[in-house]
C-alpha positions in Angstrom: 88.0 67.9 126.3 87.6 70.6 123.2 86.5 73.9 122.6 83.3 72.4 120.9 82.2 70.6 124.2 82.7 73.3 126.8 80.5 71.7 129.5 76.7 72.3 130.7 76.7 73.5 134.4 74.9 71.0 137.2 72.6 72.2 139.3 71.7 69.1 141.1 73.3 69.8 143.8 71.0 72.6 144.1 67.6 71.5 143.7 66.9 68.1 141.6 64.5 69.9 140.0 61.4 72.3 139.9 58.7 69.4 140.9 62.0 67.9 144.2 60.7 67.8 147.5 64.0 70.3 148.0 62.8 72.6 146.4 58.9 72.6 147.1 60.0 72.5 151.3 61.9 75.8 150.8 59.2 77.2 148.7 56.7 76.7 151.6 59.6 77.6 154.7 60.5 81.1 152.3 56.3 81.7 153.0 56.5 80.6 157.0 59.7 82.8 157.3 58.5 85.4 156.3 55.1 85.3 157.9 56.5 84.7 160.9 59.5 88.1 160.8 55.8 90.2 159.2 54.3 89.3 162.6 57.1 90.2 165.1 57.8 93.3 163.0 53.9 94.0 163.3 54.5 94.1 167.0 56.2 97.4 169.0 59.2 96.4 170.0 61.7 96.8 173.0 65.0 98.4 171.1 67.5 96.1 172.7 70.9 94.7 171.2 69.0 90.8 171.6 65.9 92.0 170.1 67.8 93.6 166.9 70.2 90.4 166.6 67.3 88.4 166.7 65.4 90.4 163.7 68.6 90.8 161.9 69.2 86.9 161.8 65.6 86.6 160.7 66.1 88.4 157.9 69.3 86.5 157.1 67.7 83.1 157.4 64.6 84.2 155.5 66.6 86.0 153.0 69.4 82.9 152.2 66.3 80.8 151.0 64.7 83.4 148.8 68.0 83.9 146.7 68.7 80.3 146.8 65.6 80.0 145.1 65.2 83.1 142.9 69.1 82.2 141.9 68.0 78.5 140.8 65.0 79.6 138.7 67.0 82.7 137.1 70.0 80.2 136.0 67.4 77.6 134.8 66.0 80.3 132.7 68.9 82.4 131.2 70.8 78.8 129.7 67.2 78.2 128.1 64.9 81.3 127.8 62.1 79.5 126.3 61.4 77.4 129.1 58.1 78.1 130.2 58.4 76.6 133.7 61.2 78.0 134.4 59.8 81.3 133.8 56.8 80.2 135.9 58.4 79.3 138.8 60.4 83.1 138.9 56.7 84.0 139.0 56.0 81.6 142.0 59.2 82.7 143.5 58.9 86.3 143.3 55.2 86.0 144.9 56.9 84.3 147.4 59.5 86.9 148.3 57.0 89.5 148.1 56.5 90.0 151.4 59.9 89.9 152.3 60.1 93.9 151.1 57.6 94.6 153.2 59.2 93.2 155.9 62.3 95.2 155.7 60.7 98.3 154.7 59.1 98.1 158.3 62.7 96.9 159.6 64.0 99.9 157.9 60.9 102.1 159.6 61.2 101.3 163.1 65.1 101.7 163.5 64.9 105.0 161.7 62.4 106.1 164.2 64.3 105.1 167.0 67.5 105.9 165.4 69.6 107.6 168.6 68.5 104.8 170.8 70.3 102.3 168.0 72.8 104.3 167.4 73.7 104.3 171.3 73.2 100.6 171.0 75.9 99.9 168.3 78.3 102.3 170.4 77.6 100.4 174.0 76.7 96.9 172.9 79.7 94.1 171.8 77.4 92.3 170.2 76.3 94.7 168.0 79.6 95.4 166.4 79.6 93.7 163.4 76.5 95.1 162.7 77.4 98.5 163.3 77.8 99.3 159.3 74.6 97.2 158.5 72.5 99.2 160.6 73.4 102.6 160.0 73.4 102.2 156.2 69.7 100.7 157.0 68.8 103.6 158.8 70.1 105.7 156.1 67.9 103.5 153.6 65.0 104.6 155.3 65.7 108.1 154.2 64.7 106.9 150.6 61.6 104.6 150.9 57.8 105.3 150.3 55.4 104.5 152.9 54.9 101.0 153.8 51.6 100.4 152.0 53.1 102.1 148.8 56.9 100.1 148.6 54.6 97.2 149.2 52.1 98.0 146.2 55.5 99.1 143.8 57.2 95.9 144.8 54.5 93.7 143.6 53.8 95.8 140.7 57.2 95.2 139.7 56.7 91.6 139.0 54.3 92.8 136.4 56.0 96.1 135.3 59.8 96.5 135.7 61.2 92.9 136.2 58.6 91.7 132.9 60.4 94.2 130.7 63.7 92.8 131.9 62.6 89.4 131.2 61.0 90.2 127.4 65.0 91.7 126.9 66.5 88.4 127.9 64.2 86.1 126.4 64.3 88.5 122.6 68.3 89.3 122.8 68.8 85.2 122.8 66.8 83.9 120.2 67.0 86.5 117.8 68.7 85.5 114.6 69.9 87.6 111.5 70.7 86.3 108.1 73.9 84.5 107.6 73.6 83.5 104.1 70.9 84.9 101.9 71.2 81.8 99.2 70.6 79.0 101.7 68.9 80.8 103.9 71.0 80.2 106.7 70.9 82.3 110.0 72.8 83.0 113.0 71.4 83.9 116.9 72.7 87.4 117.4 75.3 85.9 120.3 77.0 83.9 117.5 77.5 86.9 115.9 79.1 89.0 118.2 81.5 85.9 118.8 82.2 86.5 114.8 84.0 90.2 116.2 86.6 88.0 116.7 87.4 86.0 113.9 90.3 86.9 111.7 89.4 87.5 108.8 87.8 91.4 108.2 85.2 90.2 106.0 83.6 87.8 108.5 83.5 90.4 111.1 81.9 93.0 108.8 79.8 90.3 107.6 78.3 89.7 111.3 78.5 92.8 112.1 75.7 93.7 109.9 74.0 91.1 110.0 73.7 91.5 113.7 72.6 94.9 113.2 70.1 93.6 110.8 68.5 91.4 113.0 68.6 93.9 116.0 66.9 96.1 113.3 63.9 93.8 113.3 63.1 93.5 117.4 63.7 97.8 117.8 60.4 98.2 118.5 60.0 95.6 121.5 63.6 96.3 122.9 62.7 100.1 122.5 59.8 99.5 124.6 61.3 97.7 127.2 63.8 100.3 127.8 61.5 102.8 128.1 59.5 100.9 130.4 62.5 99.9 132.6 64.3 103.3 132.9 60.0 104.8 133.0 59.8 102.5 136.3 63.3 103.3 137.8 62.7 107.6 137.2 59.2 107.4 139.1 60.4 105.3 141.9 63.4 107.0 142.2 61.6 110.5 142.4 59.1 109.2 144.9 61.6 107.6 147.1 63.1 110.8 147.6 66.3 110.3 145.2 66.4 113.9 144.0 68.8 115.5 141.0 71.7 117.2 142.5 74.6 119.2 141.4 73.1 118.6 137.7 73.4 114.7 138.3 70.3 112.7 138.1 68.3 111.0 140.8 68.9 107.4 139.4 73.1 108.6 139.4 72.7 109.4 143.1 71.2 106.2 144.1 73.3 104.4 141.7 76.6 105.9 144.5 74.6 104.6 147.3 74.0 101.4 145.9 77.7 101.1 145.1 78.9 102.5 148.6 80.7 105.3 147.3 81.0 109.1 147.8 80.1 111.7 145.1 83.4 113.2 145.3 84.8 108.7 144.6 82.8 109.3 141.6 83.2 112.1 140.0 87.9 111.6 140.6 87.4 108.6 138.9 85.1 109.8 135.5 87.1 112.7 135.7 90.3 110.8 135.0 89.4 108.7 132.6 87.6 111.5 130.6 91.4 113.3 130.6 92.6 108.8 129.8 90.7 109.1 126.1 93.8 110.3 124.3 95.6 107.3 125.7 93.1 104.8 124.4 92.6 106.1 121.1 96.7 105.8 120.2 96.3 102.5 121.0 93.5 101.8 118.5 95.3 103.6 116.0 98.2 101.1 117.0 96.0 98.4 116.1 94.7 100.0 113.2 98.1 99.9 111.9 98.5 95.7 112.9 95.5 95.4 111.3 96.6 97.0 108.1 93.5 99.3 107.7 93.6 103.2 107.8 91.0 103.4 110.8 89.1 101.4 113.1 85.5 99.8 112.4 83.5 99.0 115.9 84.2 95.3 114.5 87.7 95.6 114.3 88.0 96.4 118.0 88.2 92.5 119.0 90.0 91.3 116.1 93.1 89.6 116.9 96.3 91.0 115.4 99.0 88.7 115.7 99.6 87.7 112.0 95.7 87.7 112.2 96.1 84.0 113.2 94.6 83.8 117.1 95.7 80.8 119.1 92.8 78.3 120.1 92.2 77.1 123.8 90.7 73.8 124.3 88.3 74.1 128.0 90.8 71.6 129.4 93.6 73.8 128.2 91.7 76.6 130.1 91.0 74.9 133.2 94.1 74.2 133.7 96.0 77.6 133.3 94.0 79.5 135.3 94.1 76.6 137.9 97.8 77.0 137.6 97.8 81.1 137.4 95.4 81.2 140.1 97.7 78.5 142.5 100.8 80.9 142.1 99.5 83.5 144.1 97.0 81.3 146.5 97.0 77.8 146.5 93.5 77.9 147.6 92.4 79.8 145.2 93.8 77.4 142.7 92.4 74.1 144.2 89.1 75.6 144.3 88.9 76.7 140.5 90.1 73.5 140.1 86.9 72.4 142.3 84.8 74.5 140.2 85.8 72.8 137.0 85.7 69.2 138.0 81.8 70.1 140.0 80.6 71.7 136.7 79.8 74.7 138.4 80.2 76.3 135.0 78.2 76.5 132.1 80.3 77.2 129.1 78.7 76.0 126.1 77.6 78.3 123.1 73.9 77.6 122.2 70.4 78.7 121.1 68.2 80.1 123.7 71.0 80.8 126.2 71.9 84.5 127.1 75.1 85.7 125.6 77.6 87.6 127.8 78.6 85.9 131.5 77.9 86.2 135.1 78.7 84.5 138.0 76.3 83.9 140.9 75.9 82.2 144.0 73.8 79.6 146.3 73.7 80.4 150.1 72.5 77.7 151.5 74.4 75.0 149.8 77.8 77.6 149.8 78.4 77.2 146.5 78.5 79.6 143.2 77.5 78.9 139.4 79.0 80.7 136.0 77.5 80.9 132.9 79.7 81.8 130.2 79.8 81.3 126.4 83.6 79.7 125.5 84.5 80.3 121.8 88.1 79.4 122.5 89.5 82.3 122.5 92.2 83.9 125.1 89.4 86.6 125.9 86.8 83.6 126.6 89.7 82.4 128.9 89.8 85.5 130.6 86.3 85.7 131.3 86.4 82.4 132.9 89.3 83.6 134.9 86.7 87.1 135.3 83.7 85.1 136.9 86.2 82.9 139.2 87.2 85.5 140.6 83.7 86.6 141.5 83.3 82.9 142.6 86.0 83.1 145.2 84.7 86.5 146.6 81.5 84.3 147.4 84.5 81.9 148.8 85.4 84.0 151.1 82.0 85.0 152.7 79.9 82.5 152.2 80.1 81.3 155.9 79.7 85.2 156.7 75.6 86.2 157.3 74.0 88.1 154.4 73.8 91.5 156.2 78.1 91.4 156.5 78.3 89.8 152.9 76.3 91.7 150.4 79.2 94.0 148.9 78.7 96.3 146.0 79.0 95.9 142.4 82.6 98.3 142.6 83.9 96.2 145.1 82.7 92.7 143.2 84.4 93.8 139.8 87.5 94.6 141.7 87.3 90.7 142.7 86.8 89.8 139.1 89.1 91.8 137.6 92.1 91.2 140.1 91.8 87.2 139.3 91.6 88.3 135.4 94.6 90.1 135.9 96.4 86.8 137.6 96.0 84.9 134.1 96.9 87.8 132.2 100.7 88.3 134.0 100.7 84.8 134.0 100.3 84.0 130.1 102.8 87.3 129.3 106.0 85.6 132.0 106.8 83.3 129.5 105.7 84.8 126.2 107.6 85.7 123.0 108.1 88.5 121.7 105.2 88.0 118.8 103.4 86.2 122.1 104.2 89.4 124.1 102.8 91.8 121.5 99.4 89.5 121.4 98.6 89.6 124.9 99.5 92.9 125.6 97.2 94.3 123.0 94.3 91.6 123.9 94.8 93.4 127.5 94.4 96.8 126.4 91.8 95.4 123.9 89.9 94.8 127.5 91.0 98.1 129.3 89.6 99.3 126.2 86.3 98.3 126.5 86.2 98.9 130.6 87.2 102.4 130.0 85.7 103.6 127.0 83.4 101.6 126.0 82.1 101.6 129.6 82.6 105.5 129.4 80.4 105.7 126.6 77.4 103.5 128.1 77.6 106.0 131.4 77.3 108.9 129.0 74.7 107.0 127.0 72.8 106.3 130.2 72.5 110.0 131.6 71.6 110.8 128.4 68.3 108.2 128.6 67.4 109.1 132.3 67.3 113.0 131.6 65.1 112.3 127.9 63.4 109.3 129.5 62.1 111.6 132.7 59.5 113.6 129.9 58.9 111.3 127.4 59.7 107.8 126.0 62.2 107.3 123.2 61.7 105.9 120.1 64.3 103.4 118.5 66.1 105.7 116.3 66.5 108.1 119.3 68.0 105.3 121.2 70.0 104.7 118.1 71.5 108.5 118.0 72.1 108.5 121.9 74.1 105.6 121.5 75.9 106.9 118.4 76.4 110.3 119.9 78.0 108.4 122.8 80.6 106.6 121.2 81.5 109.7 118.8 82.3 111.1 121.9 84.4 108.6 123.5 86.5 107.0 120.9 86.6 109.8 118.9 88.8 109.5 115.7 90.2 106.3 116.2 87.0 104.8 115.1 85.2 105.4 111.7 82.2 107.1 112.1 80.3 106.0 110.2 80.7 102.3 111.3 79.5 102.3 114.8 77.2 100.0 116.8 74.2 102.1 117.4 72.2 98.9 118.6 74.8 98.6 121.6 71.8 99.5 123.8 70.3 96.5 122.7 72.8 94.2 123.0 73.9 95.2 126.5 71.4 93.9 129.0 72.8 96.1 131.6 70.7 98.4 131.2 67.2 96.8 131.6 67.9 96.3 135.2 65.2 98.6 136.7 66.8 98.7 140.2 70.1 98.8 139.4 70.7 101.9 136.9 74.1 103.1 135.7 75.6 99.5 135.6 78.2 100.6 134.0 81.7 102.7 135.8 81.9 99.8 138.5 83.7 98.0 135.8 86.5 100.9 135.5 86.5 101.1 139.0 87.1 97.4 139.7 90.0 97.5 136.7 91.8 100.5 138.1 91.0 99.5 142.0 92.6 96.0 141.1 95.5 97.4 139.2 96.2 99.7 141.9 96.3 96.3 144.5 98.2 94.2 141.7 101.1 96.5 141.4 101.3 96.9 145.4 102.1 92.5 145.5 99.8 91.8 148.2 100.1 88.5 150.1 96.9 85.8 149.6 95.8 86.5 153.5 95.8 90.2 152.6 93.8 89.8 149.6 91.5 87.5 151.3 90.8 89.8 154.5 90.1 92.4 152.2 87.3 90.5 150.2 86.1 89.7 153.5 85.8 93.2 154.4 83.9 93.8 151.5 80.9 93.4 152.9 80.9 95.4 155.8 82.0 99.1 154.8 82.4 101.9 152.0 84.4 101.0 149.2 86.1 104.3 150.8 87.6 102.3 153.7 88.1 99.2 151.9 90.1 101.0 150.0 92.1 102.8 152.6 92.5 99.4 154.4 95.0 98.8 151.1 96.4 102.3 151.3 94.2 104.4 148.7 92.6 106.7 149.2 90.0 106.8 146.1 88.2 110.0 146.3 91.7 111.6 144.9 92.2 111.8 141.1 95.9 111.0 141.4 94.3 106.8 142.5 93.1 106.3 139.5 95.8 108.4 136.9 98.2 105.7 138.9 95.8 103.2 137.7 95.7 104.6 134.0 99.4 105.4 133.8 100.0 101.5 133.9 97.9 101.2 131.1 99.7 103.7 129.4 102.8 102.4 129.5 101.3 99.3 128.0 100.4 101.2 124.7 103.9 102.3 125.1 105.0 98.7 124.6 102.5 98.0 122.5 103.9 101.1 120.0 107.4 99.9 120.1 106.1 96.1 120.1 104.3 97.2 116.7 107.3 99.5 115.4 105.7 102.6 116.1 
């Protein structure tokens, strides 16, 4: 199989289609489900360990159908954005799951109300136990919700509002071209482009590069709107809910912890320390500067490959079968189920108009099975997001015979996954490498810390900067342009040119149109230094796999400490960014530095 027919995922398996009898049955059993749950929640209720069990695997059952669904129509939609039922049926689906909101926001309500009676519960009652960590993180939930009748009204206006502007993002970022060749009039789509950051040869990258800023030139105005209607929604929901600026943070920051299970103090150790990192990451782009054979980085030098600018070329089965390998070595489960994954076509790996760029991974309850989209140019970075999204895939593994309320673990928690299972194929490629090998895949490695630290440190600073302009006025393009400029001057500092920055990154990343998920963003560092940190310490398969288990169930605080860290300590993470020092270190002698 070769790199120009990376396959088309199957989702078969998970409805036949839109008009199946599959799919129509759990349309009309998501509407019973949850009429049925908005009745008995209607209803006072006796606070009894069987009567919460019973509402708790209500909402599990109910809530397994709705993302089945929702999870079907979004990956119909983001391999084709112009599909118009597709698009339609997220409509239907979202109508659907409406009342689902509602339901919990009254679950949420009542336990609050009656919360030393539950809280006696989960201390007295076995069967409770699991649910211990479910419950009181519900109860704390209800600390920052609206009235019933008003998180009802905001979650339907969300369809509409919100979740539309997200949508206009996706469906603009993947079709829009720039011009590739002004004679034949020749264009590119803007994710063809960015795959052009990679290519050898300087003048192709500076060729895409602004093209690509070209063409994002020409949809500002639309994107620019968006934005300002996604952050708009999240800063008055947030403020209404009760999320309130603290310590000179901002309410979307706060909830942003929450969401990701972690403490304030977690927080501010790690952007702390990898603020005092930046001198680390800028020698090693001046180390590549020098490979290159240029005085000073461009942003489109930062993925150009340096090894005699000549970048080996992975066929998919080439692919597929190291990471299988790489993945075998440390659990042979883990390998047999990539290996699953690949011959399924659970993945979608195929460059082409009208599909997203970037990748994700997500996953099916009901059938216990996950999907990746992906766009595979070939290169050892497209390997290693493969590698990135199986990773997630086996943390769905791991829980997917685990009920919703134990499995739904953060986004910290879910990059560590990712990460750690990049990092198998990473060591794996370097054992055996040369020394002209070893100099490659070190500096494609750093290339990626690179972009999880600073890049990702520069898109946090970018997004506190939106949220606190954003909460008394929207932004015009060019403002949008200078945050993001103003961001990355202050990140990568001299070891990029100046004046050739990507001030249309906000456009480009579609991170940040997620209106309930804001600062999407530091998990990524966290997951990279987290998973070093568990790398280096050799743990067994079993080890790793109770502790993606355990994911689910607790603060990334104690999931930590379950593996010995203790994360709300700078000194965690400097461990984490010392190993990527000594990298550069290599890298610097490697280059003859």
């Amino acid at each position: 199989m070769s790199t120009i027919n990376a396959p088309r995922w199957n989702l078969a398996t998970i409805y036949p289609s839109f008009d199946s009898a599959e799919y129509k049955n759990d349309i009309e059993t998501l509407k019973e489900k949850v009429a049925i749950l908005l009745k008995t929640l209607e209803e006072p209720l006796p606070i009894s360990a069987s009567e919460l069990l019973a509402i708790i695997k209500s909402f599990d059952s109910v809530t397994e159908i709705a993302i089945n669904l929702r999870t079907y129509a979004h990956a119909t939609y983001t391999t084709d954005t112009r599909n118009a039922r597709a698009l339609t049926e997220i409509n239907t689906i979202e109508s659907a799951r409406l009342p689902l909101g509602k339901a919990m926001v009254m679950f949420r309500k009542m336990i609050a109300e009656k919360k030393e009676e539950v809280l006696k519960l989960i201390d007295s009652d076995t069967s409770l136990k699991d649910y211990g960590f479910f419950l009181t993180e519900t109860i704390e939930r209800a600390n920052f919700q609206m009235s019933t009748e008003l998180e009802d009204l905001a979650n339907d206006l969300l369809r509409s509002g919100g979740d539309a502007w997200e949508r206009l993002h996706s469906a603009i970022s993947s079709t829009v071209q720039g011009i590739w060749d002004k004679g034949s009039g020749e264009t590119k789509t803007v994710v063809a482009l960015r795959d052009l950051a990679h290519d050898s040869d300087r003048n192709i990258r500076e060729k895409a590069y602004n093209a690509e800023l070209s063409a994002w030139k020409t949809v500002e105005i639309p994107l620019a709107a968006s934005l300002n209607g996604v952050k708009g929604t999240a800063i008055t929901l947030d403020v209404r809910r009760g999320w309130k600026t603290k310590a000179g943070e901002y309410a979307a920051l706060q909830k942003s912890a929450f969401q990701s299970r972690i403490s304030e103090k977690t927080l501010h150790a790690l952007i702390s320390s990898i603020e005092a990192s930046l001198p680390i990451f800028r020698r090693y782009l001046k180390i590549k500067a020098h490979l290159l054979g240029i005085p000073v980085c461009a942003f489109y030098d930062i993925f150009a490959p340096v090894e005699n600018n000549i970048e080996k070329k992975w066929t998919w089965e080439e692919s597929c079968n190291f990471i299988e390998q790489q993945f075998s070595l440390f659990d042979s489960g883990m390998g047999t189920f990539a290996r699953h994954a690949f011959e399924f076509s659970w993945l979608d790996a195929e460059i082409r108009e009208g599909k997203i760029g970037g990748a994700y991974c997500t996953g099916f309850p009901l059938k216990g099975e996950a999907r990746i989209l992906c766009n595979f140019d070939g290169s050892f970075d497209a390997v290693s997001t493969v590698a990135h999204e199986l990773g997630h895939a086996w943390h769905h593994e791991m829980l997917k015979d685990t009920p919703i309320s134990l499995s739904q673990y953060p986004m910290t928690l879910a990059e560590t996954a990712s990460i750690f299972a990049q990092t198998l194929v990473f060591e794996g490629a370097l054992k055996n490498a040369s020394s002209t090998e070893r100099l490659s895949l070190i500096e494609k490695d750093l290339k990626s810390s690179c972009q999880v630290i600073v890049d990702i440190l520069s898109r946090f600073y970018f997004e506190k900067a939106v949220f606190e302009r954003r909460s008394t006025s929207e932004l015009s393009p060019k403002e949008f342009c200078d945050l993001m400029l103003d961001a990355q001057k202050k990140t990568y500092g001299d070891a990029l040119d100046p004046a050739l920055l990507h001030q249309y990154m906000w456009a480009a990343k579609s991170h940040y149109y997620r209106p309930a998920l804001g600062f999407y963003n530091y998990p990524y560092a966290f997951g990279l230094l987290f998973s070093l940190g568990l790398y280096a310490k050799s743990p067994s398969a079993e080890s790793y796999r109770t502790l993606l288990k355990l994911t689910g169930r607790t603060t990334a605080e104690k999931v930590a400490s379950s593996a010995g860290f203790d994360i709300e300590n700078e000194c965690f993470w400097q461990d984490g960014l010392s190993i990527i020092a000594k990298k550069v270190e290599e890298l610097s002698i490697l280059a003859g530095l």
